[in-house]
C-alpha positions as CSV (number, residue, x, y, z in Angstrom):
1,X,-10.3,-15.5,20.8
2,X,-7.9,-12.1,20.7
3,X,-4.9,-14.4,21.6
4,X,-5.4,-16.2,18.3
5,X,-6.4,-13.7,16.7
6,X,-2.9,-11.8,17.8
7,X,-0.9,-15.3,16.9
8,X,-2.2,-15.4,13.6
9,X,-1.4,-12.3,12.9
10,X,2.1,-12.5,14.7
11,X,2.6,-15.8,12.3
12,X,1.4,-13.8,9.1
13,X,3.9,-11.2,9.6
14,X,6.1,-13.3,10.4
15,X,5.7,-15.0,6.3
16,X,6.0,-11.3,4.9
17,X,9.1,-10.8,7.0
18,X,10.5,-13.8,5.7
19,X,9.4,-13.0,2.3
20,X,11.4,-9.5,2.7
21,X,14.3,-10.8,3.9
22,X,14.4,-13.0,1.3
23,X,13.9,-10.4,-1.4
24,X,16.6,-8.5,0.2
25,X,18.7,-11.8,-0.1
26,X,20.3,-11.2,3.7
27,X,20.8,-13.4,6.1
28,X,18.2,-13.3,9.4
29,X,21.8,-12.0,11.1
30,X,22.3,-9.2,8.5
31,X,18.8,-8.6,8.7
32,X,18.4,-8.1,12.4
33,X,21.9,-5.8,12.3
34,X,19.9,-3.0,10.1
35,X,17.5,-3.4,12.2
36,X,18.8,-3.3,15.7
37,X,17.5,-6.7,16.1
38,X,19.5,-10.4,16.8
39,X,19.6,-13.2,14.4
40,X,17.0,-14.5,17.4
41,X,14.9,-12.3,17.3
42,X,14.4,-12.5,13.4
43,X,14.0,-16.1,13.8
44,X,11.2,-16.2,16.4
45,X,9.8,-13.2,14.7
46,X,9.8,-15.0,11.2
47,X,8.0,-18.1,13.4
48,X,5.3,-15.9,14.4
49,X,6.4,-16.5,18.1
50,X,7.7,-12.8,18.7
51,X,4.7,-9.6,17.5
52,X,6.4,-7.4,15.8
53,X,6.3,-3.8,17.6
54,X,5.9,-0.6,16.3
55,X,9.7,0.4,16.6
56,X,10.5,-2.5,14.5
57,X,7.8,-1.9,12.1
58,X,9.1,1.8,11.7
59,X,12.7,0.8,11.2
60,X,11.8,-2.3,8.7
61,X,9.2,0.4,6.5
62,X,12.3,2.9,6.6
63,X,15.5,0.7,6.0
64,X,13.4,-1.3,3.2
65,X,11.2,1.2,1.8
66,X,8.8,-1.2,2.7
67,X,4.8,-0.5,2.3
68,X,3.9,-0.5,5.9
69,X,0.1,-1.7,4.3
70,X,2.0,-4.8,3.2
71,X,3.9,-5.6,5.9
72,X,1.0,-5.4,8.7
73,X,-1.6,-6.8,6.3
74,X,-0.3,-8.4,3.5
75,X,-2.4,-5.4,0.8
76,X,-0.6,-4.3,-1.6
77,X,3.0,-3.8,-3.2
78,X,5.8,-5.0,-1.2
79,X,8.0,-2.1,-1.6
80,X,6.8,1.9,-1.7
81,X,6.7,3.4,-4.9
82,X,9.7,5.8,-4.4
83,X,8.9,7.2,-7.8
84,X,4.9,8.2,-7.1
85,X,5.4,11.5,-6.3
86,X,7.9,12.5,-9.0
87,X,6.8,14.2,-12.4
88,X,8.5,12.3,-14.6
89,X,7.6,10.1,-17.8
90,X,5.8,6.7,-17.2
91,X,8.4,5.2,-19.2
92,X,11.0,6.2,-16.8
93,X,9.2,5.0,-13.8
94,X,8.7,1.5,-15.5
95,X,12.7,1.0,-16.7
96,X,13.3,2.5,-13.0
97,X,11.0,-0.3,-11.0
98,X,12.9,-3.0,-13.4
99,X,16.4,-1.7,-12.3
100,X,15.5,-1.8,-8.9
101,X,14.9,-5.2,-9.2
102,X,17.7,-6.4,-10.8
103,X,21.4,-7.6,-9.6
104,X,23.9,-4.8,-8.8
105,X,25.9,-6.9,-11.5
106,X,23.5,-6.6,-14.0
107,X,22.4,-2.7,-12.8
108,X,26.3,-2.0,-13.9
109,X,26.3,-3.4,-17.3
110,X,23.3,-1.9,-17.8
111,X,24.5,1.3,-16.5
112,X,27.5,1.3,-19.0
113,X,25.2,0.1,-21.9
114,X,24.0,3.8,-21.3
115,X,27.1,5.4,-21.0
116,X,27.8,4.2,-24.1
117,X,24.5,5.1,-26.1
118,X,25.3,8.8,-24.4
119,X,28.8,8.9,-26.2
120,X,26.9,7.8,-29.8
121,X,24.6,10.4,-29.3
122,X,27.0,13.6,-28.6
């Protein structure tokens, strides 16, 4: 019964993984290299035939900024909120979570939309 217990969780964490990467839009190679891992590894981790261990989960949580709740269980956001500890304006923290998840594209035209606001305004 713990085996598969431990393979469905192996397989579940291997979905969130391959949600992530997907979010991040990187390949299971470029992946794996911020990670120390191979593109193999990636693969049979995404499978569910590889558990995740704890040095992996660290460096995934850290490179990301990923929720470690989320990635172990699936509970809540996918991402930390960065901005949770900060005393700043709700406002700001909302226009700063919809930057984030933007295109660096779009993130520069926006950026220069302000730039230009700021020279109005002097």
């Amino acid at each position: 019964m713990a085996e598969v217990s431990k393979e469905l969780k192996a397989k579940e964490i291997g979905k969130r993984l391959n949600e992530l990467r997907t979010l991040e839009r990187l390949s299971q190679r470029a992946f794996g290299e911020r990670i120390f891992l191979s593109q193999d590894q990636i693969s049979l981790l995404e499978k569910g035939k590889r558990v995740l261990t704890e040095r992996s989960i660290n460096d995934i949580c850290r490179e990301f900024e990923v929720n470690e709740e989320w990635l172990r269980s699936g509970k809540g956001e996918i991402y930390k909120d960065c901005l949770a500890d900060l005393e700043i304006d709700d406002d700001v923290k909302e226009i700063t979570n919809k930057l984030y998840e933007l295109e660096q594209e779009d993130r520069d035209a926006i950026l220069k939309m302000i730039e230009l606001l700021q020279k109005k305004n002097k």
